[in-house]
N, C-alpha and C positions, 0 to 999 in steps of 0.2 A: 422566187428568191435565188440566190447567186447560189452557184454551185462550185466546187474545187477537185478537183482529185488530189488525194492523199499525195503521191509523188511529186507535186508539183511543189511540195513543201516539204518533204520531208524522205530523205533516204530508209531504205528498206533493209538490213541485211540479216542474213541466217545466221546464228552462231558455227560455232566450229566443230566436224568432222570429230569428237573425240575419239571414237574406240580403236582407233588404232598406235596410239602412243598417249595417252592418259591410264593410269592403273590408281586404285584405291587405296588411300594411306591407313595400313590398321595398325593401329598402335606405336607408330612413327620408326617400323623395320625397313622402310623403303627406302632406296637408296641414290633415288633419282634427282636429281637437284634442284627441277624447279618445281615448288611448294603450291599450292593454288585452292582459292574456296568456290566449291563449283555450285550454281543455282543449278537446283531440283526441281522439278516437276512437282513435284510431292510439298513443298515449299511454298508453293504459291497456290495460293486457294483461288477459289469461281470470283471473289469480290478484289482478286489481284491484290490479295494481304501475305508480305512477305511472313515466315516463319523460320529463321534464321537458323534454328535450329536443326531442322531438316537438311539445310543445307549438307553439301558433304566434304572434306578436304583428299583432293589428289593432286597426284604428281605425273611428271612427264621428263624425257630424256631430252627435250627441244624448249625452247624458249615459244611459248604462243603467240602472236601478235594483239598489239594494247588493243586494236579494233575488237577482241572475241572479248573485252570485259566492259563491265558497267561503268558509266559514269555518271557526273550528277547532270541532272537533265534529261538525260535518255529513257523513252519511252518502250517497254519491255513487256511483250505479252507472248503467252505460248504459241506454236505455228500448227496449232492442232484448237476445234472449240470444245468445252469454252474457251476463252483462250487469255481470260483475266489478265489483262491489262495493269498496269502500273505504273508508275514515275519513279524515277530516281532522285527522291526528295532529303533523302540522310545517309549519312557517311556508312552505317551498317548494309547500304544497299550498293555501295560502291566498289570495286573492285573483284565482283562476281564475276567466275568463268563462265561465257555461255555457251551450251551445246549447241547443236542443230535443230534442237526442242523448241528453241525461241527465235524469234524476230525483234532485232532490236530496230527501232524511229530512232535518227536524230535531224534533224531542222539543215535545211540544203546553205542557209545564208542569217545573219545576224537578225535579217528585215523578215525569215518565215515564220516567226511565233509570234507576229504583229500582225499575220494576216490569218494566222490558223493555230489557235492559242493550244498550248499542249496539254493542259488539264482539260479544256472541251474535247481534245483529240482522244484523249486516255477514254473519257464517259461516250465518245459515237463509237469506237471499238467496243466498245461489253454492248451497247444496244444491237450493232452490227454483228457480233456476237449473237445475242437472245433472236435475232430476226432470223438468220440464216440456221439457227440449231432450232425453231419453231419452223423453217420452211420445208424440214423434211428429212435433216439426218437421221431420223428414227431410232434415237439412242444413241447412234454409231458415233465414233469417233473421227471426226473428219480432217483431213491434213488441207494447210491453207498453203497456198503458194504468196511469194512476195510480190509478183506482179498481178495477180488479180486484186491483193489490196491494195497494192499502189495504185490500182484502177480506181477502186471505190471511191465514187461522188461523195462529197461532205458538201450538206449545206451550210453555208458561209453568213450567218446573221453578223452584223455589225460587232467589233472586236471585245465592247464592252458585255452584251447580252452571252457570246461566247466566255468569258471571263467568270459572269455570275453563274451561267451553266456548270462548268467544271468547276468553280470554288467550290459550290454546293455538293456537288457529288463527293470531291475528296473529302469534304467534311463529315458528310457521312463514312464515307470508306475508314476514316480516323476512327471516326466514334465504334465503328463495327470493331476495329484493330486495338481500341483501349479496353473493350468488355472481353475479346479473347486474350489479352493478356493478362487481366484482372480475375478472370476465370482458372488461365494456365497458374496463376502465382496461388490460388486459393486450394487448386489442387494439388500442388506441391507440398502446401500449409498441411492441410488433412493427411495427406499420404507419411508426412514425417511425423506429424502428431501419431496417427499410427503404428510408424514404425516403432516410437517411441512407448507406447502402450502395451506393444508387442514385448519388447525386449522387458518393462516391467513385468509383466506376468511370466516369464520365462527366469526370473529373476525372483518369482516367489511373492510377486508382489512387493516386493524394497524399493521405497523411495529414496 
């Protein structure tokens, strides 16, 4: 079956070099002008499910370049495994600062997602993923370079089989991303129900 390398379709790049002029915004004392929502590590989970709320807001004395953020389309996984993979499918996922944590994909020409569909791309990244942390990083955390997976062969089935491949998988990735938000909101239910309970009994029992 036909094979591809990643690069041949799709640009590789690190996000950006923070710690030298990015500082953390607490409680909105900082003084620096330019504002920014920076993806976290901690944010994105093994199944490449954003949680927004992890993210963090900081600032810098310099303007960034629009390349270090997310756009819609872009393909976003950590540069360490796992390295949970994702798409930039909705506007809460857009305008994220990237560190050097991540590697973002974007498509070389209008004609690359016609030959190498970026939802199949997203789902051989987590297998590529699962293959190489079962080949022997032994727990460890491994750092990926952008040219060795610019190297990685992707086999190339005809553009439709590629297609039902990654529908499928983000269908699941959704359905995994509805039950932990349906989870997060049912814990926020209880935890105020309790708060609530608390403060009656504190209150002598008065309804």
């Amino acid at each position: 079956m036909k094979k591809i390398r990643i690069s041949e379709c799709y640009e590789i790049q690190s996000g950006a070099v923070l710690s030298r002029f990015i500082s953390k915004s607490k409680g909105g004392g900082d003084s620096a002008p330019f504002k920014y929502r920076q993806l976290t590590m901690a944010a994105v989970d093994a199944a490449g499910i954003v949680d927004d709320r992890k993210n963090e807001d900081c600032s810098a004395m310099t303007r960034i370049g629009e390349q270090c953020f997310t756009k819609k389309g872009d393909i976003v996984m950590k540069a360490s495994l796992p390295c949970s993979p994702f798409r930039v499918d909705r506007r809460e996922l857009e305008g994220l600062l990237l560190s050097s944590n991540f590697f973002v994909l974007r498509p070389k020409s209008a004609e690359a997602e016609q030959i190498l569909d970026p939802l199949y791309l997203v789902w051989v990244l987590r297998e590529y993923a699962n293959l190489a942390i079962g080949a022997g990083s032994n727990g460890l955390i491994k750092r990926l370079r952008a040219r060795e997976l610019g190297d990685t062969e992707v086999i190339l089935p005809e553009l439709k089989k590629q297609q039902l491949v990654g529908r499928l998988y983000d269908l699941r990735r959704r359905e995994i991303a509805v039950r932990k938000r349906e989870a997060a909101l049912l814990e926020e239910f209880y935890l105020a129900d309790l708060r609530d309970m608390d403060a009656i009994a504190k209150d002598g029992g008065a309804l």
